[in-house]
gemmi code that builds the backbone of each chain (N, CA, C; Angstrom):
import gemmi

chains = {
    "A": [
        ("UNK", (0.827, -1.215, 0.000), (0.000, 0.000, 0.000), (0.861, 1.266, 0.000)),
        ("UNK", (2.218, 1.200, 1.038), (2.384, 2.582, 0.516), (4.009, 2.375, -0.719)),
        ("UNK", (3.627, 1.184, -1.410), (4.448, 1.880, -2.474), (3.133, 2.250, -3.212)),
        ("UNK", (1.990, 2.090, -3.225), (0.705, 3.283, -3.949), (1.166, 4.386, -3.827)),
        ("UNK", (1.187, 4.685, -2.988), (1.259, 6.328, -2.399), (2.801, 7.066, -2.706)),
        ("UNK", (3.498, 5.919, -3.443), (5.020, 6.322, -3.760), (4.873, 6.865, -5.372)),
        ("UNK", (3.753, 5.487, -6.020), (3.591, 5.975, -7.076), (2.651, 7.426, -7.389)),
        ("UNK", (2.243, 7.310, -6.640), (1.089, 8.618, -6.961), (2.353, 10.071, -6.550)),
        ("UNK", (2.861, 9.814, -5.273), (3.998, 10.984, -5.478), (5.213, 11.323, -6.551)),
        ("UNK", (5.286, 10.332, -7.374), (6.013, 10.462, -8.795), (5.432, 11.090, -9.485)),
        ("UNK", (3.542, 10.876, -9.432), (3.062, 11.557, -10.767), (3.085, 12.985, -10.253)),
        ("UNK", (2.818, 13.058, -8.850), (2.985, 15.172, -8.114), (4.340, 15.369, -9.135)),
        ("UNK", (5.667, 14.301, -8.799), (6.652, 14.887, -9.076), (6.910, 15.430, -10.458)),
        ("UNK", (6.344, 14.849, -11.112), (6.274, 14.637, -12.371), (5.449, 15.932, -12.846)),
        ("UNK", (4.568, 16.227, -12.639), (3.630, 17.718, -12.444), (4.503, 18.385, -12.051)),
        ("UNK", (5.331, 18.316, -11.242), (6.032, 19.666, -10.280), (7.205, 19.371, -11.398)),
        ("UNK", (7.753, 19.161, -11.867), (9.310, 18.966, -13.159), (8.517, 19.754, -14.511)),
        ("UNK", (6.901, 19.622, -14.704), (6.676, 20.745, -15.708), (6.386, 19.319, -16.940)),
        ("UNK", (6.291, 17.642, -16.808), (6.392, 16.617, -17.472), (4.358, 16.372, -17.707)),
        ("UNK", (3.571, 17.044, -18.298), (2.307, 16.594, -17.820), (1.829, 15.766, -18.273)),
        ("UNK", (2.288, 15.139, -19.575), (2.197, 14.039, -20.248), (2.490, 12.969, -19.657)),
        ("UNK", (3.476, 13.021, -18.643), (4.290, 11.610, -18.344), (3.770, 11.855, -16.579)),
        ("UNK", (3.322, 13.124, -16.039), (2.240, 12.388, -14.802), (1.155, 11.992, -15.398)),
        ("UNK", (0.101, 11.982, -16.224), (-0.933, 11.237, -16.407), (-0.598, 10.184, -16.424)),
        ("UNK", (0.217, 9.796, -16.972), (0.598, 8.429, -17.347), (1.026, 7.349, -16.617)),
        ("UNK", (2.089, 8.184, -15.187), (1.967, 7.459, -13.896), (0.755, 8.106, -13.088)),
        ("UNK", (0.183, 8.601, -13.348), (-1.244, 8.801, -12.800), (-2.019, 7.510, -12.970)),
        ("UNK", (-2.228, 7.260, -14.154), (-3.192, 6.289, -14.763), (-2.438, 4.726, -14.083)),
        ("UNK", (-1.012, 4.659, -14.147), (-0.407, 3.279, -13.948), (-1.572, 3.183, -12.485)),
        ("UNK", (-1.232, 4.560, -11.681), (-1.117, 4.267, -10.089), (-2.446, 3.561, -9.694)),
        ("UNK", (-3.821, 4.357, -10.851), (-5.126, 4.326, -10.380), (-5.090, 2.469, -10.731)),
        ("UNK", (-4.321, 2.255, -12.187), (-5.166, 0.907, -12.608), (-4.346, -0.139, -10.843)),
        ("UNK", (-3.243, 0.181, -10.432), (-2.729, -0.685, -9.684), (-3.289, -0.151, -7.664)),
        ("UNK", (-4.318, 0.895, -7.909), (-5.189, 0.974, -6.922), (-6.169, 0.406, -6.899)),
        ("UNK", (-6.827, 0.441, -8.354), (-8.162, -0.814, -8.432), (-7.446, -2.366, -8.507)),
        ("UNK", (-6.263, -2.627, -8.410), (-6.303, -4.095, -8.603), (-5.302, -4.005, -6.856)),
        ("UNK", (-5.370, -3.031, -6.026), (-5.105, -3.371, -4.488), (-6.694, -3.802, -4.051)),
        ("UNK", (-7.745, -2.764, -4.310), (-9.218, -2.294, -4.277), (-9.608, -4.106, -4.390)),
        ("UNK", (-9.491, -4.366, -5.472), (-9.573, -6.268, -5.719), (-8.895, -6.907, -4.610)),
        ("UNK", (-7.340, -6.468, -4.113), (-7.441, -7.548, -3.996), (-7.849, -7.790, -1.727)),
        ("UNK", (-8.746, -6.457, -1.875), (-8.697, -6.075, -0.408), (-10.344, -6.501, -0.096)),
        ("UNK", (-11.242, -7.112, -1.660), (-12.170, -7.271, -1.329), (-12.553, -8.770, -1.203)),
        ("UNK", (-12.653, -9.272, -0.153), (-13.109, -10.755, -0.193), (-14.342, -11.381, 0.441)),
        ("UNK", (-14.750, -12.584, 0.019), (-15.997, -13.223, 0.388), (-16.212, -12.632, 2.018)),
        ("UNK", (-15.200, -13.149, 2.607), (-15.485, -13.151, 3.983), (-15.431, -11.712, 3.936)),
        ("UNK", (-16.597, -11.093, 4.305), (-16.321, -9.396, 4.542), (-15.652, -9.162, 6.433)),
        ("UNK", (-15.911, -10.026, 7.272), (-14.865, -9.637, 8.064), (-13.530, -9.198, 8.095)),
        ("UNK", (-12.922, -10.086, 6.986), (-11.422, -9.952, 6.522), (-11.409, -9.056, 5.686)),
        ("UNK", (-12.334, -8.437, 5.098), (-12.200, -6.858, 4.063), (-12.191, -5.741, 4.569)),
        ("UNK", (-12.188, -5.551, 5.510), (-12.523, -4.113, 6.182), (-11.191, -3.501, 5.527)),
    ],
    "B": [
        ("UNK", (-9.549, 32.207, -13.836), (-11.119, 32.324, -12.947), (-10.883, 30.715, -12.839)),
        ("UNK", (-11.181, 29.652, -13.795), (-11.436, 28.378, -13.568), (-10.181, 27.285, -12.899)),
        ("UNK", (-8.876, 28.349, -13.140), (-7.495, 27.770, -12.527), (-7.810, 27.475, -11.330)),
        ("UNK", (-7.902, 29.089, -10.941), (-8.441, 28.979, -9.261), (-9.646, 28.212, -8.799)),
        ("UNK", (-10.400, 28.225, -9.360), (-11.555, 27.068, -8.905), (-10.938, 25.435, -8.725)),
        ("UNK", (-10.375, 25.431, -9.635), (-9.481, 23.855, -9.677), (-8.624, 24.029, -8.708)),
        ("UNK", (-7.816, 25.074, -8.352), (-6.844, 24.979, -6.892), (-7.365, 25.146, -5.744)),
        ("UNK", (-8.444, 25.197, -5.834), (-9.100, 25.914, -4.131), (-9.974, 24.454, -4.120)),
        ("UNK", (-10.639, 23.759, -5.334), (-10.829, 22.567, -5.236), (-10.294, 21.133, -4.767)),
        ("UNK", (-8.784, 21.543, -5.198), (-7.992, 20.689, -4.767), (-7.846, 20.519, -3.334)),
        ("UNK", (-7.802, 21.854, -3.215), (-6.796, 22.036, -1.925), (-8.143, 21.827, -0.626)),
        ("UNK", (-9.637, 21.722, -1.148), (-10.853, 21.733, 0.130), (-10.387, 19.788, -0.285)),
        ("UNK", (-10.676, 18.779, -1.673), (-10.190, 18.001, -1.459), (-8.866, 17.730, -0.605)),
        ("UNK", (-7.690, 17.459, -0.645), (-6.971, 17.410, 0.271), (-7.029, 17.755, 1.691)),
        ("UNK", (-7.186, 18.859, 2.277), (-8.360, 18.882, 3.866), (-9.035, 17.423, 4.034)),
        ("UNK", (-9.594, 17.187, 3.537), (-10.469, 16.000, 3.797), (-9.462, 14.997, 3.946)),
        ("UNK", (-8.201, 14.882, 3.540), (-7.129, 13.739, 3.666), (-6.284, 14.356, 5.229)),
        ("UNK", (-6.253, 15.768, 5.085), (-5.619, 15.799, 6.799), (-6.600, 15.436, 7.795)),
        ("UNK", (-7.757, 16.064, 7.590), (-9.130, 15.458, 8.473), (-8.977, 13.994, 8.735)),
        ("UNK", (-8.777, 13.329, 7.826), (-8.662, 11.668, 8.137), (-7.244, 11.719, 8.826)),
        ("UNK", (-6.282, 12.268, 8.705), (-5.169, 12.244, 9.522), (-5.093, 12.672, 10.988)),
        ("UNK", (-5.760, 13.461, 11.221), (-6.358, 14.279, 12.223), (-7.066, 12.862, 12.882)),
        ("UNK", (-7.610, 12.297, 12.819), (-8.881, 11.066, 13.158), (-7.942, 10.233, 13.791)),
        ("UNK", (-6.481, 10.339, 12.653), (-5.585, 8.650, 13.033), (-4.802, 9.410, 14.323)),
        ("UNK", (-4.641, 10.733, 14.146), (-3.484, 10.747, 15.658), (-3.692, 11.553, 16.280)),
        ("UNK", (-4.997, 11.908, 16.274), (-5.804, 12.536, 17.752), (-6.578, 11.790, 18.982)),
        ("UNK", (-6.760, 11.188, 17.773), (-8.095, 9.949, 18.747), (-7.243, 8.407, 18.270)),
        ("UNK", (-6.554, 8.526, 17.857), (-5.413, 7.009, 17.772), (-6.138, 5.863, 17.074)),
        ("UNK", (-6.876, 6.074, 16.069), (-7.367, 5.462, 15.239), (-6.696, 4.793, 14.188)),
        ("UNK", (-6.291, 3.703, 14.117), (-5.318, 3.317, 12.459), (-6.450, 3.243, 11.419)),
        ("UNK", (-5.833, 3.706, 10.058), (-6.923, 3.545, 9.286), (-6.911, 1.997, 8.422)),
        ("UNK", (-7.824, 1.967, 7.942), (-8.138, 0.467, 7.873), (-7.680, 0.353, 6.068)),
        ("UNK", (-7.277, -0.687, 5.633), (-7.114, -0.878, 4.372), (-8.086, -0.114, 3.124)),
        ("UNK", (-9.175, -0.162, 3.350), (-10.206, 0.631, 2.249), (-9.838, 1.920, 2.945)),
        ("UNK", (-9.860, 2.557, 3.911), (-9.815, 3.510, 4.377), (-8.628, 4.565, 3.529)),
        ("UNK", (-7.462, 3.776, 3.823), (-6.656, 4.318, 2.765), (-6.626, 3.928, 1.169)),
        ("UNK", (-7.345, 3.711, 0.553), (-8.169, 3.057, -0.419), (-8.740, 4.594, -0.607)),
        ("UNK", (-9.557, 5.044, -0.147), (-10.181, 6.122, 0.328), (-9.236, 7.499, -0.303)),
        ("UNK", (-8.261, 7.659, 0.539), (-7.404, 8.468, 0.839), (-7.025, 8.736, -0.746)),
        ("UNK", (-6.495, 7.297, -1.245), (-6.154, 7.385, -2.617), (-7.002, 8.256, -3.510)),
        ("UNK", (-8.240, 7.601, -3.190), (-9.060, 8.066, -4.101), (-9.097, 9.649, -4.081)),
        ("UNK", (-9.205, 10.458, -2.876), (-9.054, 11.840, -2.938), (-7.963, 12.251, -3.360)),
        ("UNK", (-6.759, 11.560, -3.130), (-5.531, 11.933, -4.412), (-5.663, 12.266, -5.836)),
        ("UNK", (-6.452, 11.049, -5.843), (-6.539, 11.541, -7.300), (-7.315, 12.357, -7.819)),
        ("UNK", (-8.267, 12.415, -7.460), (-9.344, 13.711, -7.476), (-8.688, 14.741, -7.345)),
        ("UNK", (-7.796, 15.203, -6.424), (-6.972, 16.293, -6.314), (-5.800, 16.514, -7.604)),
        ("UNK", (-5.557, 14.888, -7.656), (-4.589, 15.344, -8.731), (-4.629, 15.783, -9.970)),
        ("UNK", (-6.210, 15.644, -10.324), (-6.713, 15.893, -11.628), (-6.663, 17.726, -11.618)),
        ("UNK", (-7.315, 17.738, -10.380), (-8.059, 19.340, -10.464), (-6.430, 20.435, -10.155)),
        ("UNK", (-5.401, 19.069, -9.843), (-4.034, 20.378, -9.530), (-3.656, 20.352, -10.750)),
        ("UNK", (-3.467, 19.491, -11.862), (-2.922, 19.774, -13.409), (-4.014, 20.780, -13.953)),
        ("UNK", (-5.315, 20.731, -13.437), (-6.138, 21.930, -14.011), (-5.797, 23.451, -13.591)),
        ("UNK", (-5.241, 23.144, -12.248), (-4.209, 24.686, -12.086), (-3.301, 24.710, -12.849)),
        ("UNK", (-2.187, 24.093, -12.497), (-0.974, 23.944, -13.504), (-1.167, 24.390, -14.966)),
        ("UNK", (-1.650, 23.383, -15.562), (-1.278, 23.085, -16.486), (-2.571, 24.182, -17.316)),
        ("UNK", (-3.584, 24.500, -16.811), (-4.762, 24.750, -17.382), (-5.623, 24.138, -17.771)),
        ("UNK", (-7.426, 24.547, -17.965), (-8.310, 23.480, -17.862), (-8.055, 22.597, -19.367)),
        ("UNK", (-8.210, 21.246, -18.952), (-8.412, 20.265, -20.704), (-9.449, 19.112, -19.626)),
        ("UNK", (-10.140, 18.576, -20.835), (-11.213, 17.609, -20.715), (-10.112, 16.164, -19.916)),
        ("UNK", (-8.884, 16.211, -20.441), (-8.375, 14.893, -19.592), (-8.044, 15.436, -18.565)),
        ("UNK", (-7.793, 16.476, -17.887), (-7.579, 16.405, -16.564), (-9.182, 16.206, -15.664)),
        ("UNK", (-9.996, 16.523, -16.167), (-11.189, 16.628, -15.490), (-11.859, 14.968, -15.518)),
        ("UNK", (-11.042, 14.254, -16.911), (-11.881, 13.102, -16.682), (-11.128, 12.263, -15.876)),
        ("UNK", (-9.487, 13.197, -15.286), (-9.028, 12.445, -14.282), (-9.357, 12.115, -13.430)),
        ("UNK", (-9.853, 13.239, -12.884), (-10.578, 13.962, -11.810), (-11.735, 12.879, -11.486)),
        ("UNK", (-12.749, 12.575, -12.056), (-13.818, 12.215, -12.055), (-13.640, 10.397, -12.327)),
        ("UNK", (-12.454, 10.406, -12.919), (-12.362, 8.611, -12.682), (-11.495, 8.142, -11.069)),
        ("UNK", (-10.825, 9.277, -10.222), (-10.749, 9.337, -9.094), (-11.863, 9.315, -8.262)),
        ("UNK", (-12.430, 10.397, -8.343), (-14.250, 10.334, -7.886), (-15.162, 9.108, -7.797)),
        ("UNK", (-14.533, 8.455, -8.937), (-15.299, 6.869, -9.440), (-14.572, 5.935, -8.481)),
        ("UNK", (-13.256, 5.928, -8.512), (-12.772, 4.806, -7.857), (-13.166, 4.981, -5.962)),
        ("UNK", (-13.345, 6.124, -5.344), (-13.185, 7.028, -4.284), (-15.130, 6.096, -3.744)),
        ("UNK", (-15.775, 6.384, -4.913), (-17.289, 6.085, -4.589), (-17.325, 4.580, -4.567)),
        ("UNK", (-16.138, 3.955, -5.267), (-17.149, 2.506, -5.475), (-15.839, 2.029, -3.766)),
        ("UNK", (-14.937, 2.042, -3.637), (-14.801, 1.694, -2.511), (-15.217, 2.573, -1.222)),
        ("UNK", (-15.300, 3.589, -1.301), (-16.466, 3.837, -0.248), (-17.472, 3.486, 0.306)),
        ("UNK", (-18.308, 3.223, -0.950), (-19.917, 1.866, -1.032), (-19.481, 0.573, -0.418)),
        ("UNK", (-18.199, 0.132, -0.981), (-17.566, -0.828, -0.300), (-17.499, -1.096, 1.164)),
        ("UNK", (-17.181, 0.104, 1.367), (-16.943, 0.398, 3.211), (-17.916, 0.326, 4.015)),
        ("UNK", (-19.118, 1.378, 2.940), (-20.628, 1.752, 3.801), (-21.470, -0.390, 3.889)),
        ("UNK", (-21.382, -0.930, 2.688), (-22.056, -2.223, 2.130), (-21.447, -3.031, 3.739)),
        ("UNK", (-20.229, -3.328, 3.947), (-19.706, -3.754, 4.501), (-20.236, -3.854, 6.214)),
        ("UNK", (-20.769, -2.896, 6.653), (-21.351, -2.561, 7.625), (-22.961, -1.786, 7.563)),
        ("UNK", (-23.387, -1.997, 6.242), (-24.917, -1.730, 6.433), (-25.830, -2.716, 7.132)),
        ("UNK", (-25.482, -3.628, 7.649), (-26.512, -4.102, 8.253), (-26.369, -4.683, 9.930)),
        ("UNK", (-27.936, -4.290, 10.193), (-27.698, -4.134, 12.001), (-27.177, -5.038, 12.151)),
        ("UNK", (-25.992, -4.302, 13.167), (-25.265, -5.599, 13.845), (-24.421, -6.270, 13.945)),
        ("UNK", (-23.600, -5.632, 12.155), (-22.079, -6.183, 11.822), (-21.254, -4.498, 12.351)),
        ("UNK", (-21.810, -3.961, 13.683), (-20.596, -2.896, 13.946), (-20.547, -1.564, 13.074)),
        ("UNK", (-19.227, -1.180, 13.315), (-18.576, 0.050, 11.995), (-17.589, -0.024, 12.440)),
        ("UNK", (-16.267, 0.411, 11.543), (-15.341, 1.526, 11.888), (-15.082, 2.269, 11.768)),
        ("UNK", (-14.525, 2.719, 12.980), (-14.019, 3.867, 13.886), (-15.128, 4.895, 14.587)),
        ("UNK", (-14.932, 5.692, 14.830), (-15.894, 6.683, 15.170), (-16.794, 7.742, 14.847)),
        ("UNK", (-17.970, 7.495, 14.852), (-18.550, 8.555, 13.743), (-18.429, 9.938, 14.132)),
        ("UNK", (-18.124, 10.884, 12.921), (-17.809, 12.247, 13.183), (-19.188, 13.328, 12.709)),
        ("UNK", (-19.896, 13.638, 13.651), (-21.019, 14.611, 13.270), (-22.180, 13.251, 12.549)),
        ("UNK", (-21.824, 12.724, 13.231), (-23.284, 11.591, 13.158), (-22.942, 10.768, 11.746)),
        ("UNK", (-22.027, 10.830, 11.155), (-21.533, 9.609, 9.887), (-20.347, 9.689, 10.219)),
        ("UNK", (-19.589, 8.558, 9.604), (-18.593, 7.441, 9.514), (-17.741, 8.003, 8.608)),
        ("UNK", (-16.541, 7.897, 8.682), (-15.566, 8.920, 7.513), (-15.641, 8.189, 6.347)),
        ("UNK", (-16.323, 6.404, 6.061), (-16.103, 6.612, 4.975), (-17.831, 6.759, 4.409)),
        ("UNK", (-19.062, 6.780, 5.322), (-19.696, 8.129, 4.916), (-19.648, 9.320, 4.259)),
        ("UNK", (-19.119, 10.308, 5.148), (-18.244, 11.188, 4.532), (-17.577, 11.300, 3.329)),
        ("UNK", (-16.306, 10.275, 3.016), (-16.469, 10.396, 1.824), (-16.964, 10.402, 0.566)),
        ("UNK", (-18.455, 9.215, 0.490), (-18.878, 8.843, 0.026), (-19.621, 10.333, -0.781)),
        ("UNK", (-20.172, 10.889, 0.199), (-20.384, 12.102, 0.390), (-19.596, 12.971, -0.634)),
        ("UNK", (-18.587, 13.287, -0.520), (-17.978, 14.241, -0.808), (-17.337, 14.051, -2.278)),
        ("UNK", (-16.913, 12.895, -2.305), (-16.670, 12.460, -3.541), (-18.318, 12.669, -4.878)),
        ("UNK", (-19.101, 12.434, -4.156), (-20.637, 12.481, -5.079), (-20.479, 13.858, -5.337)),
        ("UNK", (-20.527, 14.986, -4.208), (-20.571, 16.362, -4.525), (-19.584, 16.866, -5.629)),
        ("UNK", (-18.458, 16.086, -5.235), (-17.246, 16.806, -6.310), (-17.575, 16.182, -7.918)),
        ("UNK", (-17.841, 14.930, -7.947), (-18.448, 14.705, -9.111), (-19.265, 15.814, -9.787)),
        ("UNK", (-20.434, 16.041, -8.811), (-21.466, 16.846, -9.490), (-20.866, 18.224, -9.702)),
        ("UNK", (-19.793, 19.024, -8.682), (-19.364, 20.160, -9.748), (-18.357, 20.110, -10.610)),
        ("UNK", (-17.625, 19.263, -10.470), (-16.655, 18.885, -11.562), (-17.708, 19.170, -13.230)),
        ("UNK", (-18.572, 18.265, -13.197), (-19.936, 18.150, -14.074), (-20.347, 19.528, -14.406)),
        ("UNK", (-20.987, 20.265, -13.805), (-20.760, 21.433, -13.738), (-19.719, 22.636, -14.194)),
        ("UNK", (-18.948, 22.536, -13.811), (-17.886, 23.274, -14.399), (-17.516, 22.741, -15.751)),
        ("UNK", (-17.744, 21.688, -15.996), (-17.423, 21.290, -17.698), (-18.240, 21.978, -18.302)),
        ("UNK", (-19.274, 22.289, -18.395), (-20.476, 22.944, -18.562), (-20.093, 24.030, -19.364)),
        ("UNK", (-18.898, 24.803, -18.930), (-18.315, 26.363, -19.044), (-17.462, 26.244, -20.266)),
        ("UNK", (-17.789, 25.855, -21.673), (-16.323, 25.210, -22.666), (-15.587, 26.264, -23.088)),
        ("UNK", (-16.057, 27.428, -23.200), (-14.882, 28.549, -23.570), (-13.966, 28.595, -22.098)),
        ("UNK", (-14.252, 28.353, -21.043), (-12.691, 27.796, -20.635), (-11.609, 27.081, -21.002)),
        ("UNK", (-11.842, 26.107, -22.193), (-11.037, 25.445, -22.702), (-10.483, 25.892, -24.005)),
        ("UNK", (-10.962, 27.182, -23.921), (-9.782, 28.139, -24.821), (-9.060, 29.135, -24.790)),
        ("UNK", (-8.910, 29.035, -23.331), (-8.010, 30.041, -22.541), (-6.879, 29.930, -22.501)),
        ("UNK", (-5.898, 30.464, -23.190), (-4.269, 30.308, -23.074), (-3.339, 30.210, -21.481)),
        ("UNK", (-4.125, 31.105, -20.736), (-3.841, 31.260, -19.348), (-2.986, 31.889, -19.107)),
        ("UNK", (-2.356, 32.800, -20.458), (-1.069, 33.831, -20.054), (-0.873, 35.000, -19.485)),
        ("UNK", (-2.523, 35.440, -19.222), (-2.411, 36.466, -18.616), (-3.444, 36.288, -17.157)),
        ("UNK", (-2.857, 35.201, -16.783), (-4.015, 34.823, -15.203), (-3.175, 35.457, -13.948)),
        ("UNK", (-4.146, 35.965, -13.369), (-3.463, 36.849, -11.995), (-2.124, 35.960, -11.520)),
        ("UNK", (-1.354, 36.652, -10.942), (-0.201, 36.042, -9.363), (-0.735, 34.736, -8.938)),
        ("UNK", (-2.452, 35.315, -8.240), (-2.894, 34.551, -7.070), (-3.253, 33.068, -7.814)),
        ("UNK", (-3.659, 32.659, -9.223), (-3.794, 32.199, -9.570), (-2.243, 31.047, -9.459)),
        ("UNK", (-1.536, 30.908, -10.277), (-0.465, 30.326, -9.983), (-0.148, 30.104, -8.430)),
        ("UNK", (-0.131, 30.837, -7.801), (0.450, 30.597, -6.178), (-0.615, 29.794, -5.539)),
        ("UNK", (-2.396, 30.054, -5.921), (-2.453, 28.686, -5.576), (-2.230, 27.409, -6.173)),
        ("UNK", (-1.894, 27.559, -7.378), (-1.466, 26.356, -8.198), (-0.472, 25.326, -7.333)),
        ("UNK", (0.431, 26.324, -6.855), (1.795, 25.546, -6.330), (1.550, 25.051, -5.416)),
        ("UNK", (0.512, 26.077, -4.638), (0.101, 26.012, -2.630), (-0.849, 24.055, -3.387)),
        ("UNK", (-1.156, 24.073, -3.757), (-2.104, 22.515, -3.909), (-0.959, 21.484, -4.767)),
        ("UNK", (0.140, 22.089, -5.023), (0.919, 20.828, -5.623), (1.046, 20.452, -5.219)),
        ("UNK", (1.958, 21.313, -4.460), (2.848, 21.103, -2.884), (2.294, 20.256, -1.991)),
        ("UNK", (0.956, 21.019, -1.383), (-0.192, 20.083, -0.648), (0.155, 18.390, -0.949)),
        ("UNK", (-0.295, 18.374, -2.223), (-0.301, 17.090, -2.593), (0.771, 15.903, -2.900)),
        ("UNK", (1.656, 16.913, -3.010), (3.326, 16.461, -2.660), (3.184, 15.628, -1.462)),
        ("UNK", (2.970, 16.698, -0.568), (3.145, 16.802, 1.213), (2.093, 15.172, 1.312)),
        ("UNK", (1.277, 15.369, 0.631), (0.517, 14.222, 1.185), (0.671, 12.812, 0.786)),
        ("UNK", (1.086, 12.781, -0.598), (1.519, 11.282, -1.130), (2.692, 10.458, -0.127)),
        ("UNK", (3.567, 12.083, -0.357), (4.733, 11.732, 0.856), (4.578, 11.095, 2.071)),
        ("UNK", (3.915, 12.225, 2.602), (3.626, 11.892, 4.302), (2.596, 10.001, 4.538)),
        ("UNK", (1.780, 9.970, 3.721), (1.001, 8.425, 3.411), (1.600, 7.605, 3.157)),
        ("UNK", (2.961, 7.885, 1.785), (3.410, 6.749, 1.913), (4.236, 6.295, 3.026)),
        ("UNK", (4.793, 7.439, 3.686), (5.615, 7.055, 4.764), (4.897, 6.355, 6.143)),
        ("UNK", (3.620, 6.922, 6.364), (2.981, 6.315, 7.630), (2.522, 5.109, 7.360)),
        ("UNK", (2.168, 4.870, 5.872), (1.656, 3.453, 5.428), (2.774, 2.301, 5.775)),
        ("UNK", (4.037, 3.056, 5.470), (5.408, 1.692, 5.145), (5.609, 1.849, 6.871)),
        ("UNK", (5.302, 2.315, 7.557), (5.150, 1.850, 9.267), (4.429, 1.283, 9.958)),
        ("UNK", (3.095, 1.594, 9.627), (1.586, 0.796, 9.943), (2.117, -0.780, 9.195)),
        ("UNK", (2.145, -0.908, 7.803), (2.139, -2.000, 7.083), (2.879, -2.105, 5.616)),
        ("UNK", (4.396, -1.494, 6.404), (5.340, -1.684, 5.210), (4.924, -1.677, 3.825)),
        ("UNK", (5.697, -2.294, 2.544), (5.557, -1.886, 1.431), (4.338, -2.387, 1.094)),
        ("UNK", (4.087, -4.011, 1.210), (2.677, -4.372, 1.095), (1.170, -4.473, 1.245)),
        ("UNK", (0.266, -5.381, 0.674), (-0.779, -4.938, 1.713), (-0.866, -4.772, 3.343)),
        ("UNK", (-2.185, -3.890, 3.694), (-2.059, -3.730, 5.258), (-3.232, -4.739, 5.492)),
        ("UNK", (-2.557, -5.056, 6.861), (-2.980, -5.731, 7.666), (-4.924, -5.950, 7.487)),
        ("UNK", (-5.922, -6.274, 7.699), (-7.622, -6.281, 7.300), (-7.757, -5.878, 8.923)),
        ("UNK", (-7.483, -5.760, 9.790), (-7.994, -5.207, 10.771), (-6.738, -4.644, 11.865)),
        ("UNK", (-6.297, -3.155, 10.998), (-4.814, -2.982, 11.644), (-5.097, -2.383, 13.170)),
        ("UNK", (-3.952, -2.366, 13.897), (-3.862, -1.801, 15.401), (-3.136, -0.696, 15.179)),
        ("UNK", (-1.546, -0.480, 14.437), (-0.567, 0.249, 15.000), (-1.155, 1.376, 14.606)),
        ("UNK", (-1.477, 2.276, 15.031), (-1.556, 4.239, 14.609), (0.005, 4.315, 13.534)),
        ("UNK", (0.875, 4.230, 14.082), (2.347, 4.510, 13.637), (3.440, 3.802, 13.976)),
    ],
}
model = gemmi.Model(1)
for chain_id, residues in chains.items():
    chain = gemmi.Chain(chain_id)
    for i, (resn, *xyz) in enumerate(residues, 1):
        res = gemmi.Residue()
        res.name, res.seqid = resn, gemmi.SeqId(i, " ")
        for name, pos in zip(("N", "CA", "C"), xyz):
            atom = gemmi.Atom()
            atom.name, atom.element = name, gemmi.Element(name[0])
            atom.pos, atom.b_iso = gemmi.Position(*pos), 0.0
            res.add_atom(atom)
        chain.add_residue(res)
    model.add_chain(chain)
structure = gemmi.Structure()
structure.add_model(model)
structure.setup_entities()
C-alpha cells in the first residue's frame, strides 16, 4: 500500500518537473494498480475486508 | 477564474485527507485498508483538479478527476455495504453523526457533481492562461505542494503501519 502512495507521489513529481504528459501516465499506472489493491482487499469473507 | 476554482478545489479536497489524519493521531485510530483506499481516491481527485491549475483546464484532466471520484465512490460503497446491516458494527468513530467513509462517500458524489458542472463552461477550454493573476499560480503551487506533502507523508505512515505491502484487514498500530 504505501508503495501506492510512492507511485502517486512520482506523478505530483512529475507535475512539479513541468512533465504533464508523463504524470498522467503514472497517474493512470497508479489508479489501474489501486483498483487491482481495491480487488485484492475485497473478499468473500467481509470480516477480513474491512 | 477556472485555474483557481481547480486549486481551491484541490486544496478543500486534500483537507479532507488531513481530516482523516487528524482522526488517526488525535483519537489514535489506524486507518483500515479501504480507508486508505479512500485516501487514494481523494488523491486523485486532487490530482486531476491540480494539473487543471498547472497546467490549465483540458477535458483529460477533469476526466481524471472524475475517474478518481469513481474509484473514491465505489470503494467507499464498499466500506458503507460492509457494515450496512444491524449488527455487523462500523469503523471507527462517527464524526457529526456519519462514519468517515460516509463522509467520503459524500464528498466524492458532490465533487463529481461540480466537476460536471464546471465542464459545462467550454470557452474555458480556450483560454491560453497567459495572462491569469499572481494569485492564480500561487495557488497552483500552494495545492501541488499540498499534494506532494501528502503522497509523501502516506506513503511514509503506510510503510510503518504495514510496510511496502498490503495492510494488515484489521490494523492496530496508529504509527
Amino acid at each position: 500500500m504505501a508503495a501506492l502512495f510512492l507511485v502517486w507521489l512520482g506523478a505530483f513529481g512529475a507535475a512539479a518537473t513541468g512533465r504533464r504528459n508523463l504524470s498522467i501516465v503514472i497517474g493512470l499506472i497508479a489508479l489501474i494498480l489501486s483498483l487491482a489493491m481495491f480487488r485484492y482487499h475485497v473478499s468473500d469473507n467481509i470480516t477480513l475486508s474491512l | 477564474m477556472v485555474r483557481l476554482f481547480n486549486g481551491v478545489g484541490a486544496l478543500v479536497v486534500f483537507s479532507v485527507v488531513f481530516g482523516a489524519y487528524g482522526i488517526q493521531f488525535i483519537f489514535l485510530e489506524p486507518p483500515c485498508p479501504l480507508c486508505l483506499l479512500i485516501r487514494i481516491g481523494m488523491i486523485a481527485t486532487g490530482f486531476g483538479l491540480v494539473l487543471n491549475a498547472l497546467f490549465g483546464p483540458r477535458p483529460l484532466h477533469y476526466g481524471f478527476a472524475l475517474l478518481g471520484c469513481v474509484f473514491g465512490v465505489i470503494v467507499s460503497l464498499r466500506n458503507i455495504a460492509l457494515h450496512i446491516v444491524p449488527g455487523t458494527g462500523s469503523y471507527g468513530d462517527a464524526v457529526f453523526g456519519f462514519h468517515l467513509y460516509t463522509w467520503a462517500f459524500l464528498v466524492f458524489m458532490a465533487m463529481i457533481i461540480a466537476i460536471a458542472v464546471v465542464m459545462f463552461f467550454q470557452r474555458q477550454f480556450d483560454e491560453t492562461g497567459e495572462d491569469a493573476p499572481k494569485i492564480v499560480n500561487v495557488v497552483a503551487v500552494i495545492a501541488l505542494s499540498v499534494g506532494i506533502f501528502l503522497a509523501a507523508a502516506n506513503a511514509f505512515t503506510t510503510a510503518v503501519e504495514c510496510e511496502l505491502g498490503p495492510c494488515p484487514d484489521n490494523p492496530t498500530r496508529v504509527l
